[in-house]
N, C-alpha and C positions, 0 to 999 in steps of 0.2 A: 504494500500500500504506500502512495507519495504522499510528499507533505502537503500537498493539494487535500489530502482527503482530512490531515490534521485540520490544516487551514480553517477547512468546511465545518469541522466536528467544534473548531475554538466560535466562527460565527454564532453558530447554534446556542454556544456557551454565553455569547455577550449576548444574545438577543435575549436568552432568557434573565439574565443577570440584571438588563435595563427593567425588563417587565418586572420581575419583583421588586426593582428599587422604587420604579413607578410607583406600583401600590403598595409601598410603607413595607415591604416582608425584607427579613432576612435572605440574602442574594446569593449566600452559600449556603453547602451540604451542611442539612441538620446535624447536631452532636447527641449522641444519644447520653453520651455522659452529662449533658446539662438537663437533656430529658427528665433523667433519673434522678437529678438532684432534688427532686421536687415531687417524687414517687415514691409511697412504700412500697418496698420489693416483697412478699410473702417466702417465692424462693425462685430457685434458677431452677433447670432441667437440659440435662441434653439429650438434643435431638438427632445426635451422630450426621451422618453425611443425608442429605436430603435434596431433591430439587427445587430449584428458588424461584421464584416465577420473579425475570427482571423487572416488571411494571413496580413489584413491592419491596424492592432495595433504592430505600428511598436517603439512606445518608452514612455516617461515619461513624463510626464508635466513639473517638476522641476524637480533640481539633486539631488533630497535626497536622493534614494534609485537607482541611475544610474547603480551604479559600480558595486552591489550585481547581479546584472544580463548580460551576455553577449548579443550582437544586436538581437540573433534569441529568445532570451527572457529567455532562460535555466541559472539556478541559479549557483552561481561561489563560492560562498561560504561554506566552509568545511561544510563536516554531523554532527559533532557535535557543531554546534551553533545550539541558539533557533530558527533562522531565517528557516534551514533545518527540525526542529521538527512541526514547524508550517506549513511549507509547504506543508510535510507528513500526519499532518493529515487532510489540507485544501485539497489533495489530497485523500484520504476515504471520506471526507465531500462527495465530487462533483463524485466521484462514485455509492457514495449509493443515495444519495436527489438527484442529479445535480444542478443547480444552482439556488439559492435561493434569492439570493443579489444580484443586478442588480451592475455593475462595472460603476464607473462614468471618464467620458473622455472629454476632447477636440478633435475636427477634426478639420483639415486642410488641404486643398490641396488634399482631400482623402486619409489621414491619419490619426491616430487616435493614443491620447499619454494620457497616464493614469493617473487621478490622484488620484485615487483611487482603489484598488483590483488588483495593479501589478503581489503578487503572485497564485493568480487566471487566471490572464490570462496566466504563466506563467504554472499553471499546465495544463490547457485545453489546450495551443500550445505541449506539451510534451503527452497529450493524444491522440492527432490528433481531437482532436473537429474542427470544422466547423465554429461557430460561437457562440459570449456570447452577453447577453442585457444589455445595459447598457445607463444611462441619458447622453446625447450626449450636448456639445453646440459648435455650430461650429463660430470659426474666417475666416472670411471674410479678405482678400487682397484687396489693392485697385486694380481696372485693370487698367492693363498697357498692354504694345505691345509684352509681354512677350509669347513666346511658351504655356508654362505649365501653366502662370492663364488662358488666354485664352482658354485652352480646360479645367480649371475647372469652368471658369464660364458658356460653355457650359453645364458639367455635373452637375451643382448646377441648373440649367432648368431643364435639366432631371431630375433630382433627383425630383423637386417638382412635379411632376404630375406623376411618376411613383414609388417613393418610394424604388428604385434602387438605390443601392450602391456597389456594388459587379462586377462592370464592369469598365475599365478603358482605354481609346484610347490615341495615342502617335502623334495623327495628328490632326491639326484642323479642325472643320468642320465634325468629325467623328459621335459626335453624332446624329446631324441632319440627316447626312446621312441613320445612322441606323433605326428614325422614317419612313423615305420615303421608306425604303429597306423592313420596314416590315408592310408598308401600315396604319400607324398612322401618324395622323394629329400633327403637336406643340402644347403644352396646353390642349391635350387631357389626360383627367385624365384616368391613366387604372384601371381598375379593379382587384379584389384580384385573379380572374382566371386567366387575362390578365399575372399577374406577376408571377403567379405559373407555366403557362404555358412556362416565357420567362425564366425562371432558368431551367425548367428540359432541355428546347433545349441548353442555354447554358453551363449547369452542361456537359451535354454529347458529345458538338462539343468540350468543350476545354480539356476533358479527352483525348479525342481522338486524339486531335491535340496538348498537352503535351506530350503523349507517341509516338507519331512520330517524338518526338525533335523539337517542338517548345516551349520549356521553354525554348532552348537554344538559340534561335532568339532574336534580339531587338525588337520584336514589341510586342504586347500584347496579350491573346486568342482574345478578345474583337476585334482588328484590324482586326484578322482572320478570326473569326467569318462574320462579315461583309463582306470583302474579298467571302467569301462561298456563302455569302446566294444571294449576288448582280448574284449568277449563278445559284446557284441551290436553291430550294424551301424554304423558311425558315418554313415554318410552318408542309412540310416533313422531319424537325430535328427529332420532337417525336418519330417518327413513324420507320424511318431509322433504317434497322439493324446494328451493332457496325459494322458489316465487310465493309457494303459497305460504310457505314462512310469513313471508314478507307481506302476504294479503290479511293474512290473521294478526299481526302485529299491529299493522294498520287500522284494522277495525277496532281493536280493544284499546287502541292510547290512550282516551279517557282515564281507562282502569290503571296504566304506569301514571301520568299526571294526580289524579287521585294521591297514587302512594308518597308522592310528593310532600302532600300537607301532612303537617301536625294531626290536624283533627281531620278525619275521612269521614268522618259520618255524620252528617246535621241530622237531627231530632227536631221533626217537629210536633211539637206537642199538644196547638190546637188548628184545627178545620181554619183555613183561611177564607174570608171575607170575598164573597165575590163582586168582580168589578161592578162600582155605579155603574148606571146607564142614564143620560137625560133621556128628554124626551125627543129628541130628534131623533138620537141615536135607537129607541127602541121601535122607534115609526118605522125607520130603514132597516132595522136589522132583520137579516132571513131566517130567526131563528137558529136554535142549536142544529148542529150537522147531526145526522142520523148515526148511534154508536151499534158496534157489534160489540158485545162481551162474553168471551166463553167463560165458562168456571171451570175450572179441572180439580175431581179429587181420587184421592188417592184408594180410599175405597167406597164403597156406597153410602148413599147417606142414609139407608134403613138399616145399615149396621152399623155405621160409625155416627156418633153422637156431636164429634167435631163435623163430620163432611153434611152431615144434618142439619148444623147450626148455621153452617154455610150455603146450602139450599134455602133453608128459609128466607137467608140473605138476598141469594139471587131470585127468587118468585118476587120478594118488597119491591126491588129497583122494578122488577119488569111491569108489576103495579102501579107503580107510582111514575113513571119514566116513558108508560105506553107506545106512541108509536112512534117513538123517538130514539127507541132502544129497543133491541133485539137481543134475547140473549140466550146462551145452550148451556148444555152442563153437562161435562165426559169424567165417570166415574170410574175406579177401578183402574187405575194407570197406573202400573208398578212403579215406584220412583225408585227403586234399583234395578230395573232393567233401564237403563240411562236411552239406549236408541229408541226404543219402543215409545219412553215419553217423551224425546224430540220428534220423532215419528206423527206423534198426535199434534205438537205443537205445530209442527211443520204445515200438518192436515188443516187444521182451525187457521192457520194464517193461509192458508193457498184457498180455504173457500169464504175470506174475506173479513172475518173475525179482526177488529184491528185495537181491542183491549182484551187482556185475557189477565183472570185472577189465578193463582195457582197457590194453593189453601195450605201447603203444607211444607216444612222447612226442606223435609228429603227431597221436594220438588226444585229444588233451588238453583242447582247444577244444571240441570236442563235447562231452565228458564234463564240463565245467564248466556247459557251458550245460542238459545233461539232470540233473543233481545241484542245479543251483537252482531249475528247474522240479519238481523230485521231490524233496523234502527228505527223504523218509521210506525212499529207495533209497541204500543204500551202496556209492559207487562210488570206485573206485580206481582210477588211472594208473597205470605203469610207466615214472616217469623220476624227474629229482632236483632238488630245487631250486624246488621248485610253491610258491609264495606266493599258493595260496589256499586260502578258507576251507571251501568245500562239496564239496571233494574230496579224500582223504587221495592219499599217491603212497608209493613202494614201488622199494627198491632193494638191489643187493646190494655190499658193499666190497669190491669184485673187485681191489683192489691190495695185501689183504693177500695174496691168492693167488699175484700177480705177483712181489710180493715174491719168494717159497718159487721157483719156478720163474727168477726173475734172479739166487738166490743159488747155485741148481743148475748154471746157462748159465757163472756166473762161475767156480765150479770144474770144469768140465770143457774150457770152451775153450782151447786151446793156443797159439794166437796173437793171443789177447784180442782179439780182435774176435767182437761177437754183434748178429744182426739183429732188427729189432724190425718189426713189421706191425703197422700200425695204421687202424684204420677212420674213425669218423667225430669232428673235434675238437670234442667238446660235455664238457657237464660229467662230471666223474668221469674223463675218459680221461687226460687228463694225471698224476692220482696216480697211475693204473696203470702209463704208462711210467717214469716219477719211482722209483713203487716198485721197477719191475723192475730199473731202473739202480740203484740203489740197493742192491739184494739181490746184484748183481753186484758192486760195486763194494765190499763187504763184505766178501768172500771172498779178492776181487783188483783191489786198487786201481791196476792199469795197465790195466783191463780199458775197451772203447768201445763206446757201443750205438748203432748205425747206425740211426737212426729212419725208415721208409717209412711212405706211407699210401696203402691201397688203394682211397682215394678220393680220390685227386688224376688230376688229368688228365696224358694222357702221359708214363707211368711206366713202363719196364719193370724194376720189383723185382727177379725173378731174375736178370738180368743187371749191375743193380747191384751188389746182393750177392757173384755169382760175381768182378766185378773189383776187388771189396777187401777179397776172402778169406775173405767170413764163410760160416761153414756152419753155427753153432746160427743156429736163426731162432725168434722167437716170433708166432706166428700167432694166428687168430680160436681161441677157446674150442669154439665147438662145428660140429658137422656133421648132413647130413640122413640120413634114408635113401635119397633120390631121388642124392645127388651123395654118395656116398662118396669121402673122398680121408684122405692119410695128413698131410695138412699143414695140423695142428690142431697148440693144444698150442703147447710147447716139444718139436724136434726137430732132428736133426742132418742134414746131408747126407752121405751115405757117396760116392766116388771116383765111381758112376755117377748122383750128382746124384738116387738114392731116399732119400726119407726114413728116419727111425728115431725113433720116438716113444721120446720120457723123459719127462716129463712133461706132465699136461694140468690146469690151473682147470676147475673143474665150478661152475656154478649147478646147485645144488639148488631148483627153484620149486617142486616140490610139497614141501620141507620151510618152506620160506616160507609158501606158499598156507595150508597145516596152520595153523599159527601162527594167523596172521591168522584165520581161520574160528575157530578154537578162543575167538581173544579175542572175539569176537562172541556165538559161545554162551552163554561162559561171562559174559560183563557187562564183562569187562575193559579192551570197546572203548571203553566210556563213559570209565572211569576216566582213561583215556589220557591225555582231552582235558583235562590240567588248566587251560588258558589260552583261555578261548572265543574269542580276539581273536586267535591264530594258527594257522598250517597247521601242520596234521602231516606230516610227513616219515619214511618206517621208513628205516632205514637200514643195514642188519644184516649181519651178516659172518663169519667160520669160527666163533666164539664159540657162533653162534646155527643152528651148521648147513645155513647157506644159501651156504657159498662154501666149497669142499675144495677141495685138489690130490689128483692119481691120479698116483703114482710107476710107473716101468715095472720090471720087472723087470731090467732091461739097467743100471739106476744102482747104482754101488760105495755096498758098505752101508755105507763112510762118510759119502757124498753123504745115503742115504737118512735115517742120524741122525742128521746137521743139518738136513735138513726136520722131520723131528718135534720138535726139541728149537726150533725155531724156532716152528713149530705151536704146540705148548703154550703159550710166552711170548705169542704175540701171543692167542691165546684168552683168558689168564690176566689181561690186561690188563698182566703186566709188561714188555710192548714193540710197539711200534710203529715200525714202518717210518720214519715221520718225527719220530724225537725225534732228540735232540742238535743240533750242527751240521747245518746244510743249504748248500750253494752250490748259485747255478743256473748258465746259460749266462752271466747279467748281474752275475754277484757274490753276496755272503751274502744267503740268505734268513733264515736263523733263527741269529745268532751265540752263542746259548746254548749248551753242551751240557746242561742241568738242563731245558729247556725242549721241549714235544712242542706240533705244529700243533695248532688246535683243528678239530674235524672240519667247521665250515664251510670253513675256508681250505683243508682237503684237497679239500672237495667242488668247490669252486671255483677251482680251481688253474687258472693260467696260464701260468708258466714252467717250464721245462724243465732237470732236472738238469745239470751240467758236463759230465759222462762224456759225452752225448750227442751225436751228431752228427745233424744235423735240425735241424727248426723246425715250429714250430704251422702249417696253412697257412692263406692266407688263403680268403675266400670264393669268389673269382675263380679261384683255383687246383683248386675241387672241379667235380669230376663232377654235371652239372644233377642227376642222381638224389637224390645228396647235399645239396644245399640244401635243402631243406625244411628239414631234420633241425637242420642247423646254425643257422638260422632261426631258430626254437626254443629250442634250448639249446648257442647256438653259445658258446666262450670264447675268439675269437681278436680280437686288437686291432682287428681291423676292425668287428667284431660290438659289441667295447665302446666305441667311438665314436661 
């Protein structure tokens, strides 16, 4: 190589040299040893010889040799020093042999600072090499609460059992993520195909998704990557032609811009206002455009009491919305057989269907994958907590209800014990028993809420219950026509073990549904979306119509008007279930009394009030039926692990 090529490699150096002086940065190779001065070390580790990916040798050990090289590594020092002569010809070396001498370094943080063979890596980042080997021993941080150890103590897990280094996430929680996304177990060690395999598919999504201008995004391939594959195939990376790469990248960008922000999910919390109209404007207007809506549920609604609830929902709108809406309803759509329910979604949009509800969280994947294939179809989930862009989701506060109904169980039972029936532990469920304790605990603070779930394996509930005397019990919300039974609701057991209904939570969905369809009509839907870069989330509750309780007539009309007078405050916004003080099972959650949850951390609850007696179950504990569900939008420590 001539000193021409030196020449070229020192330009490189000053151009970068100017750009950092420009904006205020240090112009030389970072020192790790000043790093460190300002780091607890926990401990060191070696890593013996390893390969380095050159993008992440990013500076020096010490400052001996700092200044002779600008940050991108390119040398700053005139062609006629020995420093230039030696480079030159360590540059012919690593041409003709390639690398013969393993480079020795420190890692940190997943970065890598040399203390040894600087103008080696300094030629091979000027050659465009890929990567050099070199004896590695990596500094360990102590953990702290910090962003960035935390996702590298994540990837120092990965790293041991996959020997992966070449990959870097900007969110916590992300590596995990990507073992489940691509159907490996934690601590399972992969093999040398396993890893060859996950660099060619990564080598070629983040080619792809760089030249689309995601180097120019904050987030990393590695985040995108993931992002992808949570939709489409990961293990059809290989195989994928570049183009259509490049068409599905393109259509999901929203979803990389999304990962961008801080917050990805806006909440909204009440029905928006639809636009005035004067009177000119309502003289000329041609009325609402004509809607299709299909509903899809998962299984029929004369056997399932949720896909029921949601029937009822779609007969309201088509009552109330007549010949201005048109709407169908396809039951029975496996939502693990994934083609079968794109299959149907594909069917309802080709025969003109251009809103489609889909009732159920397992449905979710589908409906993300037909809503970025069909941009101009407005599709909605039924679950909570969706951090993406090309689907809106839809839920209802079903713990303000619980609430009203734990403050009811708390004044009437007589031996303070009340039982609680619980189904499946995903998000949203835990405020609702939280609340019910809660509302009980209000009334009568000696009062215990026995926590069951009727999706745990090997349980028999009522014979729990009967041995520790509880007889209010709270149960599922709703019932079929096909299984009528009286143990809905909040009920009491009378002396022959029959029920007696006091009160029941109602989801109202066809006053939800209403809603929804109206903001659509009316333009409102648009306005919603003030933030193009997150997901919408409804989130709506007695306030908005979509969540009552039904008192019996059997309840003391004292009981009756402290539900109302409860009712009103929490519609009214001046109370909520979770303001003041909070304890859980593990001590204070919230030590303010001036201070109220914000409705993410209701959404996402994971422990469980004092009064309670129970616990979240784990994965291993559920009924196979029930994984899926939990799967999805599980919140139990195992699931956040």
């Amino acid at each position: 190589m001539s000193i021409e090529d030196y020449d070229k490699a020192q330009r490189l150096g000053q151009k970068e040299y100017r750009s950092q002086v420009s904006r205020g940065n240090y112009p030389y190779l970072p020192v790790l040893d000043d790093i460190l001065s300002h780091t607890e070390i926990e401990t060191r580790v070696d890593l013996g010889l390893i390969d380095i990916p050159l993008e992440l040798i990013v500076g020096t050990s010490t400052e001996g040799r700092t200044t002779a090289f600008a940050r991108n590594f390119m040398p700053l020092l005139k062609s006629d020093t020995e420093f230039a002569t030696k480079w030159t010809a360590l540059s012919d070396h690593l041409l003709e042999e390639g690398q013969r001498d393993p480079i020795i370094a420190f890692e940190f943080m997943n970065r890598y600072y040399v203390v040894e063979g600087n103008k080696r890596v300094s030629v091979s980042k000027y050659l465009n090499s890929i990567s050099l080997y070199g004896n590695v021993t990596r500094y360990v941080p102590k953990k702290t609460d910090d962003k960035e150890v935390l996702i590298y103590y994540e990837y120092m897990d990965f790293y041991n059992y996959t020997e992966i280094n070449y990959i870097w996430f900007s969110k916590v929680g992300s590596f995990p993520k990507l073992l489940k996304a691509i159907s490996k177990n934690p601590g399972e060690v992969w093999s040398q195909d396993e890893r060859t395999f996950f660099r060619s598919c990564y080598l070629a999504f983040s080619k792809e998704f760089n030249k689309a201008g995601g180097d120019k995004l904050k987030i990393t391939p590695a985040d995108a990557m993931l992002a992808y594959i949570t939709i489409y195939d990961y293990e059809a990376l290989i195989d994928i032609p570049a183009a259509d790469l490049k068409k599905n990248i393109t259509q999901m960008w929203d979803e990389f811009l999304m990962l961008c922000e801080d917050e990805s999910i806006a909440l909204v919390m009440q029905p928006t206002e639809e636009p005035k109209k004067n009177i000119l404007t309502k003289l000329i207007s041609p009325g609402p455009a004509k809607l299709r809506a299909a509903f899809i549920y998962d299984k029929p609604a004369k056997e399932s009491s949720w896909a029921y609830g949601h029937e009822l929902g779609r007969m309201h709108v088509a009552q109330v919305f007549k010949d201005n809406l048109e709407t169908c309803c396809i039951d029975n759509v496996d939502p693990f057989n994934e083609a079968e329910t794109l299959e149907t979604l594909e069917k309802v949009i080709a025969d003109g269907y251009n809103v489609i509800f889909t009732t159920t969280p397992q449905l979710r994947s589908a409906s993300l994958k037909a809503a970025i294939a069909h941009p101009n179809v407005k599709i909605l989930n039924c679950s909570l907590n969706a951090s993406h862009r090309y689907i809106r989701t839809y839920y209802g506060r079903m713990y303000e209800a619980k609430f009203l109904t734990g403050a009811i169980a708390g004044a009437l039972s007589e031996n303070n014990r009340i039982g609680y029936i619980a189904d499946y532990p995903i998000y949203g469920m835990a405020a609702n028993i939280n609340a019910f304790a809660l509302g009980a605990k209000m009334v009568n603070p000696r009062v215990k809420v026995y926590l069951e779930w009727s999706t745990v394996k090997n349980r028999n509930i009522p014979q729990y219950f009967k041995d520790h005397g509880v007889s209010y019990i709270s149960n599922k919300e709703m019932i079929t026509p096909q299984h009528l039974s009286r143990q809905f609701g909040l009920y009491c057991l009378d002396s022959d073990d029959t029920p007696i209904n006091l009160a029941m939570p109602v989801w109202h969905w066809g006053v939800l549904y209403e809603k929804l369809i109206r903001s659509i009509m009316s333009g409102s839907w648009k306005s919603e979306d003030t933030n193009s870069n997150q997901a919408l989330n409804y989130w709506w509750g007695m306030s908005a119509g979509v969540i009552d309780v039904i008192c019996s007539q059997k309840l003391p009309v004292g009981t009756k008007r402290l539900v109302e007078l409860l009712k009103k405050s929490i519609c009214s916004g001046d109370f909520n279930p979770f303001s003041g003080v909070l304890y859980s099972q593990n001590g204070v959650v919230q030590p303010s009394e001036h201070e109220t949850l914000e409705p993410e951390d209701i959404m996402k609850m994971d422990w469980l009030a004092e009064n309670i007696i129970g616990s979240i179950p784990s994965l291993d504990e559920l009924k196979e039926e029930a994984k899926p569900i939990v799967l999805i939008q599980g919140v139990s420590e195992e699931e956040k692990e």
